[in-house]
C-alpha positions as CSV (number, residue, x, y, z in Angstrom):
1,X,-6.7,70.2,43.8
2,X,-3.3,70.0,45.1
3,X,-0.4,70.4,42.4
4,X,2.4,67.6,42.3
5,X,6.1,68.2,41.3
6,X,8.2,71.1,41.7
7,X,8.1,75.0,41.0
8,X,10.8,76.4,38.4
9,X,12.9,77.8,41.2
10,X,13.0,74.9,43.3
11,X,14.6,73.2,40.7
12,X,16.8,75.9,40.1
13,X,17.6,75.7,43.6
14,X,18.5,72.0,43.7
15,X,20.6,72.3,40.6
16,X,22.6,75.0,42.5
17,X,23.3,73.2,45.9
18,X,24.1,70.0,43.7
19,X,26.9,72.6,42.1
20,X,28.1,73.7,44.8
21,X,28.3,70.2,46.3
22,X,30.1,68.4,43.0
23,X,32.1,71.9,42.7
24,X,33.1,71.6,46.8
25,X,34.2,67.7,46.3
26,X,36.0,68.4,43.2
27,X,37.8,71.2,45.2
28,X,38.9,69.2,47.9
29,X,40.0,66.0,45.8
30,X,42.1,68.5,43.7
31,X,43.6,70.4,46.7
32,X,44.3,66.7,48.4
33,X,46.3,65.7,45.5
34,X,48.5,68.6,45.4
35,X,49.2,68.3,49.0
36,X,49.9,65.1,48.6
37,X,52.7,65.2,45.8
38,X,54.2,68.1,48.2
39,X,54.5,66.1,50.7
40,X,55.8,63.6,48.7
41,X,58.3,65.7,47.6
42,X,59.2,66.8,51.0
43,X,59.8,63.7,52.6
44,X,62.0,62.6,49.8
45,X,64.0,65.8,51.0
46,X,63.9,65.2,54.0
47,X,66.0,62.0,53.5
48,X,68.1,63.5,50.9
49,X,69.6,65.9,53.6
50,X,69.8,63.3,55.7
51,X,71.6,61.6,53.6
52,X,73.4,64.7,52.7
53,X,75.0,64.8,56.5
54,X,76.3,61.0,56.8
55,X,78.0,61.7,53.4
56,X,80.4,64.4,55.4
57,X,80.2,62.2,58.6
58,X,81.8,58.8,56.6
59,X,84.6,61.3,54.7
60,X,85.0,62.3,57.9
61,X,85.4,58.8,59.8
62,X,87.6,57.5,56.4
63,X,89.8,60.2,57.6
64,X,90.3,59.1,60.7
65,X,90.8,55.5,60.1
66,X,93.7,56.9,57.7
67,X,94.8,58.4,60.6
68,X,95.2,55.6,62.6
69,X,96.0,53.8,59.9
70,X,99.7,56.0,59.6
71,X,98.6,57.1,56.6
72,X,100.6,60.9,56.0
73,X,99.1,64.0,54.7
74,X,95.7,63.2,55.8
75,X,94.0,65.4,58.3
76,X,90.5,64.9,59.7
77,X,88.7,67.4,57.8
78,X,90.5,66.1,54.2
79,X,88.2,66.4,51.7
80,X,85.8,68.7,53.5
81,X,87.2,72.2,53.7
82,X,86.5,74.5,50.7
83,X,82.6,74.3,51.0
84,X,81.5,77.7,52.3
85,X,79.5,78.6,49.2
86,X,78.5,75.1,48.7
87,X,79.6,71.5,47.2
88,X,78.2,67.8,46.5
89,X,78.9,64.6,47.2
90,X,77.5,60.7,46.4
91,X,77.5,58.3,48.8
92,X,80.3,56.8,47.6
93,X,82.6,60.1,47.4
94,X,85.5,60.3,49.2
95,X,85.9,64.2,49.0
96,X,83.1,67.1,48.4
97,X,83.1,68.7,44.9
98,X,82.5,72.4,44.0
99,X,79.0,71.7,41.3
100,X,75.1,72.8,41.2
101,X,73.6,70.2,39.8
102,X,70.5,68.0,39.6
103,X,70.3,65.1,41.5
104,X,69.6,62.0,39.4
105,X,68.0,58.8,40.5
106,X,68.6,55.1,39.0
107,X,66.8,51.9,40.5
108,X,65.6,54.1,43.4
109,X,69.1,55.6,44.6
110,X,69.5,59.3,44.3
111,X,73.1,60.5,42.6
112,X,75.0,62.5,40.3
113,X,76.4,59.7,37.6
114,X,72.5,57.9,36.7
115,X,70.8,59.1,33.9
116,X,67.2,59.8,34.5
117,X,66.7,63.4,36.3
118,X,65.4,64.4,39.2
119,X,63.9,68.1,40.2
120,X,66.0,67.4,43.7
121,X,69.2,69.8,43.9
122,X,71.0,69.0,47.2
123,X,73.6,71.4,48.5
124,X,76.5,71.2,51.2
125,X,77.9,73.8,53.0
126,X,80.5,73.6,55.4
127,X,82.0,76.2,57.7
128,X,85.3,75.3,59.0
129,X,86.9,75.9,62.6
130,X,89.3,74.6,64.5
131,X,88.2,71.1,66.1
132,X,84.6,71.5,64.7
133,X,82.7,72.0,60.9
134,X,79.5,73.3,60.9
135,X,77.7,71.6,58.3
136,X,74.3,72.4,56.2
137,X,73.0,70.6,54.1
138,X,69.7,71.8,51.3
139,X,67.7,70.3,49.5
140,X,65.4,72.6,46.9
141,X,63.1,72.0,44.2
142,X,60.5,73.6,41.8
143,X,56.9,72.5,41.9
144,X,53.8,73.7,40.8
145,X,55.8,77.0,40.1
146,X,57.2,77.6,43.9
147,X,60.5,76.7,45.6
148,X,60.8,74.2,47.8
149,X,63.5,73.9,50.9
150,X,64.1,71.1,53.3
151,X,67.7,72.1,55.4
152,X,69.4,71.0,58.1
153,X,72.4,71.4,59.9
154,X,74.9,69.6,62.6
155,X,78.2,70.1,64.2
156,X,81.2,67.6,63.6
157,X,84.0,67.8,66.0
158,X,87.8,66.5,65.5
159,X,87.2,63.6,68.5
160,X,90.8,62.5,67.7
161,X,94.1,63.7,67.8
């Protein structure tokens, strides 16, 4: 007489690959999600340096529309020398300020005056020459108990006398 249904370790055996199949998905879905809020994060960053660089470019061009504007006692780099160890700006600064601190966001802009904080510290360094600044710009934060970095860097030149 044949027997019908399943031995002990069969069973055992399909409650083990079912395991190991929940256990692998659950895995994955957790690892997606973490990569996901990193990236997140990063792209953010990524923008927030960005950013970081026009702010020094447009200090840099109000300079030199004072210039041609006559106004005295402004040079191209006003504003901008001073940074080698690091500084901050808002979009709406007209000079770079010695500070370390968060970033803050309000209605989706990123600055230093909202209230709400952000884990986004954004750091400007400038090295001074003659007719050029080399500029860097970071952007770190803390998540999931690591350090994050997003930098970049460019070269302004003094394009008028």
């Amino acid at each position: 007489m044949p027997k019908n249904g399943f031995t002990f370790l069969e069973v055992l055996a399909a409650i083990l690959l079912m395991t190991l199949g929940v256990m692998g998905t659950l895995s994955l879905i957790t690892q997606t999600t973490i990569f996901t809020q990193i990236a997140s994060s990063r792209f953010i960053a990524s923008y927030l340096v960005q950013e970081g660089i026009e702010i020094v470019k447009n200090i840099r061009d109000t300079n030199f529309l004072k210039i041609h504007k006559g106004i005295e006692g402004i040079n191209w780099d006003t504003g901008l020398t001073g940074c080698s160890l690091g500084c901050e700006a808002d979009y709406n600064d007209s000079a770079l300020v010695s500070a370390d601190r968060y970033l803050k966001i309000d209605g989706g802009f990123f600055n230093y005056d909202s209230v709400t904080d952000t884990v986004f510290k954004r750091k400007i360094t400038i090295t001074p020459g003659t007719d050029i600044l080399k500029v860097s710009v970071e952007v770190s934060w803390q998540e999931r108990g690591r350090t994050h970095k997003v930098t970049t860097q460019e070269n302004l030149y003094k394009w008028i006398e």
